[in-house]
N, C-alpha and C positions, 0 to 999 in steps of 0.2 A: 115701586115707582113706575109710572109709565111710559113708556119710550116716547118720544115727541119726533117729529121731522120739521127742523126749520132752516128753510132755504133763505141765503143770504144772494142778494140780488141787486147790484148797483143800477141805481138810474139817474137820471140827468136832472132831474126837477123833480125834489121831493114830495111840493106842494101838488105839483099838478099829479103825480102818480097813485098817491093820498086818494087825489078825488077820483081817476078812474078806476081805481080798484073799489072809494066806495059805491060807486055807481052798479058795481056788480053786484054787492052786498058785503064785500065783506069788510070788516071794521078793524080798528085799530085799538093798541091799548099802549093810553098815555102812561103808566107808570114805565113803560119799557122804550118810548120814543122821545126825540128829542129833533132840534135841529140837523142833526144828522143822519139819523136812521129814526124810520117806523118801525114798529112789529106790529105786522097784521096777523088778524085770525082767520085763516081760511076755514079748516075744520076746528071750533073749539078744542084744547083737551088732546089733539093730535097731530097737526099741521099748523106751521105760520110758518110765516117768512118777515125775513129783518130786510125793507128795502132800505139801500143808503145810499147817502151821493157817491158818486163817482173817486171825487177825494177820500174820501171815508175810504169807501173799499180798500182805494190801490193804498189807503196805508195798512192793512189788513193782509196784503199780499206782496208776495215780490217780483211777480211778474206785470207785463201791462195787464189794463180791464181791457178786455173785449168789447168793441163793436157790435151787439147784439141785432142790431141793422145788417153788417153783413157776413157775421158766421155766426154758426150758433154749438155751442158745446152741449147743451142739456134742452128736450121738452119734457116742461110739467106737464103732468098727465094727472087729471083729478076724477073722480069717476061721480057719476050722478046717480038720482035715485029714479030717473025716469029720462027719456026722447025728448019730454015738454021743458025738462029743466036742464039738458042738453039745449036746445033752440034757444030757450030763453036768456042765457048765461048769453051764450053767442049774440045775442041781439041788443041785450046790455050793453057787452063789448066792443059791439058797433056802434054805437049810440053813442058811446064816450071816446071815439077815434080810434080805437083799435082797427086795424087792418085783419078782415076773413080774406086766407088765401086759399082756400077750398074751399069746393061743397060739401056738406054733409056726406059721412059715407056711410049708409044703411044694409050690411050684412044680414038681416031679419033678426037674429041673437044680438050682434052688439051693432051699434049705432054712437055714430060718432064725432066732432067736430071741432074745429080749431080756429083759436084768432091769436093776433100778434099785439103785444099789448104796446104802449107809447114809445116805449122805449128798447123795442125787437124782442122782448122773449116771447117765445113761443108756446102755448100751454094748450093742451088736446082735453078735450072734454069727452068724456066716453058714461054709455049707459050698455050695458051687459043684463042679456035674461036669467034672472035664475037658476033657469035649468041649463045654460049652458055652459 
């Protein structure tokens, strides 16, 4: 069996969070979603994430849900296969309201970038050479 990563992530409007994330490209799969959580596919086969409402969550846990507006406990950090698809994820995610609170940071090996999605999480998009 293969190990998977799936991050569970509350947001405030299901429907709207749906669309920005399709907007980036990535999809969902209805047999695992409903009115109250998605499962999206980030990487097929090894990454999704289950977004839920807000309600959903905090019944899931027994602390409050975080403000992801204004603190943050975790950045997703996804790695790319190239600068171009670095850029292009970010400008997606601008497109569909996301907030770029940097500039790109280009070290010549890795290169790197970040947006904040609708609802505050924060996720870094990075591309790494090779050989380094």
């Amino acid at each position: 069996m293969n190990k998977e990563i799936i991050l569970n992530l509350p947001v405030k409007n299901l429907d709207k969070s749906k669309a920005f994330f399709s907007a980036l490209g990535f999809t969902f799969n209805p047999r695992f979603s409903g009115e109250n959580a998605a499962f999206m596919n980030i990487v097929d086969g090894s990454i999704q994430a289950m977004l839920t409402t807000e309600p959903f969550f905090q019944s899931l846990i027994n602390k409050p849900v975080a403000n992801a507006k204004e603190a943050n406990e975790i950045v997703i950090c996804l790695s790319c296969e190239s600068r171009e698809e670095v850029d292009s994820l970010i400008a997606k995610a601008a497109a569909a309201g996301g907030r770029i609170p940097h500039p790109p940071e280009d070290n010549g090996f890795m290169y790197d970038q970040g947006f904040e999605d609708i609802d505050g999480h924060l996720w870094n998009l990075v591309w790494t050479a090779q050989e380094a």
